[in-house]
N, C-alpha and C positions, 0 to 999 in steps of 0.2 A: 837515688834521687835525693839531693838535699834542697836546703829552703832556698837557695838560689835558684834552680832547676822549678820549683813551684813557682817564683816570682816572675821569672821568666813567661811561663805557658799565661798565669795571671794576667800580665802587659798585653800578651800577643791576643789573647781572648777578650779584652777591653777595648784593645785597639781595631779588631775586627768587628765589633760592639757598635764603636762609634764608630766606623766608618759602612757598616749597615745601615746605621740610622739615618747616619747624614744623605746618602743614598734614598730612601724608601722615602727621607723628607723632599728632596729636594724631585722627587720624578712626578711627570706630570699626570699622572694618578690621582694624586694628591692635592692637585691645585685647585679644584674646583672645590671639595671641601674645607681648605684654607681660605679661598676665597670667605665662603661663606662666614666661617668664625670671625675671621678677620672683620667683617662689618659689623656683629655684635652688640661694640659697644656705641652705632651709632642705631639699632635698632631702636632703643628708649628714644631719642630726642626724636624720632618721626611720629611715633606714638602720643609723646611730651603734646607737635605741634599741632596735632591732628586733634588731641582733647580739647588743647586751646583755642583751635578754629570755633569747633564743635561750641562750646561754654559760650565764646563770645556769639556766635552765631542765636544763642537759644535766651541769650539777654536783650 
């Protein structure tokens, strides 16, 4: 076994890596907790509008 023979099995183990991954991403398993993260960044601004109701409501 020389270093080509290692670079070899490397590729074939990185390429079966990524295509696990993109698999286990892309199965619907997983959608509902993407779902979820995916809205995240719009949790703050409900929060945001709901304080602002709230403050103008109590002035």
């Amino acid at each position: 076994m020389d270093i080509n023979d290692l670079r070899g099995l490397s590729t074939l183990f990185l390429m079966l890596s990524f295509i696990g991954l993109c698999i286990w991403a892309y199965s619907g398993k997983q959608r509902e907790s993407f779902n979820q993260a995916a809205q995240l960044p719009f949790a703050d601004d409900e929060m945001n509008k709901r304080s602002m109701r709230e403050e103008v409501s109590n002035d």
